[in-house]
N, C-alpha and C positions, 0 to 999 in steps of 0.2 A: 420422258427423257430430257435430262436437262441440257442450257445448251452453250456455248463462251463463244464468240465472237474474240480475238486478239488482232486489232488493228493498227495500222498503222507503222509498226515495227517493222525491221531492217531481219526476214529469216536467216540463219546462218546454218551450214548444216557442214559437212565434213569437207564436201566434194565445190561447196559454191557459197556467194549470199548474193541476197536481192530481198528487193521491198516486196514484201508480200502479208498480206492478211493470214491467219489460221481459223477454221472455224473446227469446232469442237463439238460432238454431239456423243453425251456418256460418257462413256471412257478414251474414245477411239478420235481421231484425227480423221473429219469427215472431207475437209475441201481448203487447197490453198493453192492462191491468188490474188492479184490484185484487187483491191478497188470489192472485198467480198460482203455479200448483203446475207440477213437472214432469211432462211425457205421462211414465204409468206406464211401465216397463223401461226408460227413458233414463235415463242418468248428465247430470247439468248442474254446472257451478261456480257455487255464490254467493255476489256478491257484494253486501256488505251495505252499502247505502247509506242507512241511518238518517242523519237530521241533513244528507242532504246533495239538492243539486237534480242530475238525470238530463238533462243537454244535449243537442245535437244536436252532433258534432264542428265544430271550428270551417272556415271556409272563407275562406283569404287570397286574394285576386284578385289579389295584386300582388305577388309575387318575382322577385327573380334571383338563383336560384344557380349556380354556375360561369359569369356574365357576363364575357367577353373586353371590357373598357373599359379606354379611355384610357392604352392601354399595359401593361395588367395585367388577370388574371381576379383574379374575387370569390374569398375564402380561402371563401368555403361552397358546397360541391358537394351534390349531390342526396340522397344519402345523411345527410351529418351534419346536412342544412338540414329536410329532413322530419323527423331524428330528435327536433330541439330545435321544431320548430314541435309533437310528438308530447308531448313533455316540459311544453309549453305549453298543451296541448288544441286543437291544431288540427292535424285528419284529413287537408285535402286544400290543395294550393296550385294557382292559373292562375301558370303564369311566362312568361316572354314568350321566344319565340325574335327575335332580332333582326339577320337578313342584312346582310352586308354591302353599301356601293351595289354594284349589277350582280352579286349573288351571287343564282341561282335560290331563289326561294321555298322551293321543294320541298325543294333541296338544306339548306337551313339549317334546316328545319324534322326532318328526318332526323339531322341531325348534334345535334340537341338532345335527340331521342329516345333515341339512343343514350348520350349522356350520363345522362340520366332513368331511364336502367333498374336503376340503382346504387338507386333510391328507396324509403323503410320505408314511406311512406305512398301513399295517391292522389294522383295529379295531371295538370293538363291547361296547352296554351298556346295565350296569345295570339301573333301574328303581328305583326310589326313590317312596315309599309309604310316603307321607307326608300328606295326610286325606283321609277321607271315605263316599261313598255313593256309589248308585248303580253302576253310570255313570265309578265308580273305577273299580269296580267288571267287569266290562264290557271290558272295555280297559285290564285291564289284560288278559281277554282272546283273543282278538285282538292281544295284544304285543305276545303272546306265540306261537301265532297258525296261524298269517300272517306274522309279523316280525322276527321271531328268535330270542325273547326274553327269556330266562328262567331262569333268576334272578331278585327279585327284593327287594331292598335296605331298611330297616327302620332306623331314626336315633333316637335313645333314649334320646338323648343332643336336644338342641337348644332351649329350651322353648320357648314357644312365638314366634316360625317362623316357622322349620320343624321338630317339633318335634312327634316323634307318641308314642301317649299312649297306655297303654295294650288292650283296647277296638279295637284300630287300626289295632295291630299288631296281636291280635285272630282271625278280620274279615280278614286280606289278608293273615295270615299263614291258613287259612283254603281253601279261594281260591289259594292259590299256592297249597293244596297239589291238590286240585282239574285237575288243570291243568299240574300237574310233575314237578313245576317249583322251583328254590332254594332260600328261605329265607333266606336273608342277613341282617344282625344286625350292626351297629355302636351303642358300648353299652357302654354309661356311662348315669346313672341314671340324668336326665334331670333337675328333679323337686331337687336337693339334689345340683348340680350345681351349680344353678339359686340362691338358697338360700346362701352356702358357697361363691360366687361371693360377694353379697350383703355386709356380715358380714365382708369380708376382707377388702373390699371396704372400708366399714364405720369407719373400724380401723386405715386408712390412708395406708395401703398398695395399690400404686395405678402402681407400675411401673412391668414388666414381671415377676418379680418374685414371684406375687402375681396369677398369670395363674396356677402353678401345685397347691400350695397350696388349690386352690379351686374346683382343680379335683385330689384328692385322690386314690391310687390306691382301696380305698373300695368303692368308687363310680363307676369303671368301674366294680369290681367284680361282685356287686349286680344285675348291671343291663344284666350283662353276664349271670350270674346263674338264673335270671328270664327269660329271654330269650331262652335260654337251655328248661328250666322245660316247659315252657311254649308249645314248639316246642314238649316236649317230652311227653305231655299229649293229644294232637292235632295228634301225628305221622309224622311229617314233621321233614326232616333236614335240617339242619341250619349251615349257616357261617357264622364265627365271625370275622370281620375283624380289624383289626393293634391293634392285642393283644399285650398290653403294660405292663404287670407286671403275678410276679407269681402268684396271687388269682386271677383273670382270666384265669391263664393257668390252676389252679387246677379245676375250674370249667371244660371247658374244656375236659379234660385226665380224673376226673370222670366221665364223663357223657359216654364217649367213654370206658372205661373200665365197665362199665355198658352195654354196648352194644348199645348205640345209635349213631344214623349217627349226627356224630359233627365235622366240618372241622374249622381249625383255622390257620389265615394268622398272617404272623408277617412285620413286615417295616423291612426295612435294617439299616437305621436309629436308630432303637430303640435297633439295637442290638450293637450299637457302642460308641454312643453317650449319655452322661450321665447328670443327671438334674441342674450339675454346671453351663452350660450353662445359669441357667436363673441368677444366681447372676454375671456376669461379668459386669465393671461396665461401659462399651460401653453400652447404653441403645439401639442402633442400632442392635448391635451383640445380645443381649439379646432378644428383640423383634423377629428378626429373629428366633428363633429358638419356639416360639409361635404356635404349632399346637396341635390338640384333638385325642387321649391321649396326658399330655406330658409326655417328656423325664422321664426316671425314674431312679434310684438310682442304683449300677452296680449290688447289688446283684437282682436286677430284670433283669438285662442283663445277667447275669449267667443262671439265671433259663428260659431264653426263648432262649437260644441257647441249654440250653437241651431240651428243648421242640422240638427245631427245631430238634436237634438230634434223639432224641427218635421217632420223628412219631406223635407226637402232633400235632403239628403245619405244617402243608403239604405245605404250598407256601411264599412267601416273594413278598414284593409290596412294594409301596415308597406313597403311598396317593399326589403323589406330586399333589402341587398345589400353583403356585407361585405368592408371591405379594412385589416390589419392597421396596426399603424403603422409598420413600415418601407415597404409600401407607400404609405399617405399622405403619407409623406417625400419622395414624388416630387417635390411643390409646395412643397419648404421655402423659395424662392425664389419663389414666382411660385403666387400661389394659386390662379388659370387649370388649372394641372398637377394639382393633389389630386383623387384620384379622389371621384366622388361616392356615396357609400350612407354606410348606417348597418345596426346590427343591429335585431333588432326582432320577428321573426317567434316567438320561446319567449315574450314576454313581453306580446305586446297583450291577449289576453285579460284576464289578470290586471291590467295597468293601466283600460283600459276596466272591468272589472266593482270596481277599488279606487275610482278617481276618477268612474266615470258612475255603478253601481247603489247605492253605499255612500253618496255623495251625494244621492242624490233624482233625479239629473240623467235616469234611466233605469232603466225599471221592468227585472225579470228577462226578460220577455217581449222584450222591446226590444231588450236587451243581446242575447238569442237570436237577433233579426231581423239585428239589424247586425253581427254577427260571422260568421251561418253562413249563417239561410235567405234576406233578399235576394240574396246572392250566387247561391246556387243560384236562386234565380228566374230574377235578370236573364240568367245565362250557362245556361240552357235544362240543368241537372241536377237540379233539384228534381222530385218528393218524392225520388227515388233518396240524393240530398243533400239534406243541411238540413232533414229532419225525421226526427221519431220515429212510424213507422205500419208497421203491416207490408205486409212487400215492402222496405221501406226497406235501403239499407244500413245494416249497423250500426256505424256512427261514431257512437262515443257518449262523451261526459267525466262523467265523476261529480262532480260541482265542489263542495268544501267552502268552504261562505261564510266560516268561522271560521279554516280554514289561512293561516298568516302566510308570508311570503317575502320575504327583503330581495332585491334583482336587484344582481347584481355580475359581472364579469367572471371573477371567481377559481371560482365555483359555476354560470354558466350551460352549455349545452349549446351553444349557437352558438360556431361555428369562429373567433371574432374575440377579439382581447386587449382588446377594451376593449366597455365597455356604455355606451351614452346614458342610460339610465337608473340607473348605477351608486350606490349607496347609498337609492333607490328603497322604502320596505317597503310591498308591498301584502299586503290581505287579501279573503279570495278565491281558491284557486288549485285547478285539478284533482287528485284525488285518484287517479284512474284514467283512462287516454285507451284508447278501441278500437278500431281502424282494421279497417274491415269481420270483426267478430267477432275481433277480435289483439289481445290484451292489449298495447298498446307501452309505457304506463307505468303505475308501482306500485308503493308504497310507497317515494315518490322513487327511486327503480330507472329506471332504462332497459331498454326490453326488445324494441327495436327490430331487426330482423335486413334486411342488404341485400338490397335485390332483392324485396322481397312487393307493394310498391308497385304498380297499378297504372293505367294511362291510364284516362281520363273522355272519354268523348267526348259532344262537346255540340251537338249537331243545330242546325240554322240554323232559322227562322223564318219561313219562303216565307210561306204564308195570310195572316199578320199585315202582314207590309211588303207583300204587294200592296192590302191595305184601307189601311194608312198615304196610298199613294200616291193614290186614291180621294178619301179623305177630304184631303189637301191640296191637289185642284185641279188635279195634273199630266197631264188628260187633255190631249186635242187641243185646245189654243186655239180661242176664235170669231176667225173672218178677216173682216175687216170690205172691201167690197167699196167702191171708190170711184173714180171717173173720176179718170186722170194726166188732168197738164196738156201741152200741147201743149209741146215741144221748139223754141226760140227757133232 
């Protein structure tokens, strides 16, 4: 069994930091402390992490790699998409399988697997609700209670492909709560979309900068805030994923100061990058930056880095999901067509800890929460994820605060020609990334090999959502007794 020694370094973990050694033996995190020496006749490798902080690997909740959309799959498959999120300091990804209507659960959830087994790193997924009958009902409980599924995904958008109506989204938030499992929302009102599409359309706006205009931040609000109520009449909590404006966030932070369980993720992306982007008048550069939500105006970057501040918003994700630019070429005509993602997964880290810890905006501890161990909280893999304690996996980032990185298309590790953040210099960037005791990177090296990657499986929640249910009031109603009146 082999064995890593990490000396020297400053450990940072969600809850504290302090100087302490890691010592590694396999996969697992065997002993940390000061001043740590190797068990006598073992060989160990060390590495010297003077001058630098000891992370927890990071943990993205939100990918798609090799997504079949809109007429085309994502240019990043499981392999190169875990290599550069490895490159990035981040260990493990949730990415969504997402059935087609009347495609079994089961079946799409297999066909994703198999794709996934190409993967350098860990990973797990969420489940897309995209219609309903029994056979749905049924697989959910399959995915929860064989596979270590305990999330499953609705999207409010997409009319006319995968979109789920309130009918949908009553029948599976009622079997999630059944099952302890976490209802997940992409919420921008679908039918309200599909219409503002059309209108702008017909006005002759047909180029990228007709995409925000037709997703409104009060079309994401709406369909947040019904989502919420929805969850919060039912007893289920719910997360909101790549909340993009402050009437979403308000939604949100009410519902939670009410005292409902409401988790809200934010992009890295949407905290930096602003809705200029669509009028630049490179129609390449402009299409590029084409994802749902979009970009939004700074003072909605202002209000969701308080959010991130405050405790609103618990984790950060990148939705990446990449499509080259002759595939965005699809909409050169009709902006409706451009596929939607962006790249994003090599690089949040590094922007988050340039523009939140370098700032003041986010202590080191914080930066740790919102990148690795909320997530592992909320989606039931923590401590195994998202910390530093032995037993732990050892996903771990050596992160040098002083390493500089400009982020460019021509140098990154993701499988797309173009970066959103392109000309970008952050400082801040990992120095070593180790996916359950695996050197994957080093000495700007890649050192990723396909296939070591393996599934997370993330146990449901039963004990918990039946006290939810309890404490909301959904026992048996009082029947109030009272004489009918007589029949005329």
């Amino acid at each position: 069994m082999s064995s890593i020694l990490i000396k020297g370094g400053t450990v940072v973990t969600a809850d504290a930091e302090r100087r302490a050694d890691v010592l590694i033996e396999g996969e697992t995190i065997r002993a940390l402390g000061p001043d740590l020496e190797v068990p006598a006749g073992t060989k160990a490798r060390v590495i010297d992490a003077s001058g630098a902080y000891v992370m927890p690997g990071g943990i993205d909740p939100h990918t798609h790699m090799q997504l079949p959309f809109m007429g085309t799959v994502a240019s990043e498959d499981f392999f190169t998409g875990t290599s550069a999120a490895a490159a990035g300091g981040t260990t493990t990804i949730i990415d969504f399988v997402i059935p087609d209507p009347k495609e079994r659960l089961l079946d799409a959830f297999r066909k994703w697997r198999g794709w996934a087994e190409k993967s350098a790193s860990d990973y797990s997924f969420h489940v897309a609700v995209t219609w309903w009958d029994e056979s749905v009902r049924q697989d959910m409980g399959t995915l929860c209670k064989e596979h270590g599924v305990n999330s499953f995904k609705h999207f409010m958008a997409y009319k006319g492909a995968i979109m789920a109506d309130d009918e949908i989204l009553v029948s599976s938030f009622l079997r999630a709560r059944e099952l302890g499992a976490l209802s997940t929302v992409h919420a921008e009102n679908g039918e309200l979309v599909f219409r503002l599409q059309k209108e702008i359309f017909e006005k002759g706006i047909t180029g990228p900068e007709g995409h925000p205009l037709s997703r409104p931040p009060e079309v994401e609000a709406e369909a947040a805030n019904r989502a919420i109520r929805i969850a919060e009449v039912l007893g289920v909590p719910i997360y909101v994923v790549h909340t993009s404006c402050s009437d979403a966030l308000d939604a949100i932070a009410r519902a939670r100061l009410e005292g409902q369980r409401v988790f809200g993720e934010v992009l890295a992306q949407h905290l930096v990058i602003d809705d200029s982007v669509y009028r630049d008048p490179d129609w390449n550069k402009a299409a590029h930056h084409v994802m749902s939500p979009p970009f939004r105006s700074k003072d909605h970057q202002a209000a969701l880095w308080r959010g991130l501040q405050a405790g609103v918003l618990q984790t950060t994700a990148t939705d990446h999901c990449c499509f080259c630019t002759p595939q965005k070429q699809a909409g050169l005509d009709d902006f409706r067509k451009i596929p939607n993602g962006t790249n994003g997964v090599e690089d949040r880290m590094a922007v988050l800890w340039h523009h939140g810890v370098r700032t003041g905006r986010l202590t080191p501890s914080e930066f740790v929460a919102a990148t690795s161990t909320n997530a592992a909280r909320i989606f039931n893999i923590h401590p195994k994820k998202g910390a530093i304690q032995p037993g732990a996996d050892a996903d771990l980032v050596v992160w040098d605060p002083q390493k500089s990185r400009t982020l460019s298309a021509k140098t990154h590790h993701q499988n797309i020609d173009f970066n959103i953040y392109e000309g970008m210099t952050v400082i801040g960037n990992p120095a070593v990334t180790l996916s359950r005791g695996r050197v994957l990177w080093e000495n700007d090296q890649l050192r990723a090999e396909q296939g070591t990657g393996r599934w997370v499986d993330r146990p449901c929640f039963a004990p918990y959502w039946q006290a939810q249910r309890v404490k909301n009031d959904l026992a048996e109603p009082t029947k109030v007794e009272r004489r009918r009146p007589d029949r005329a």
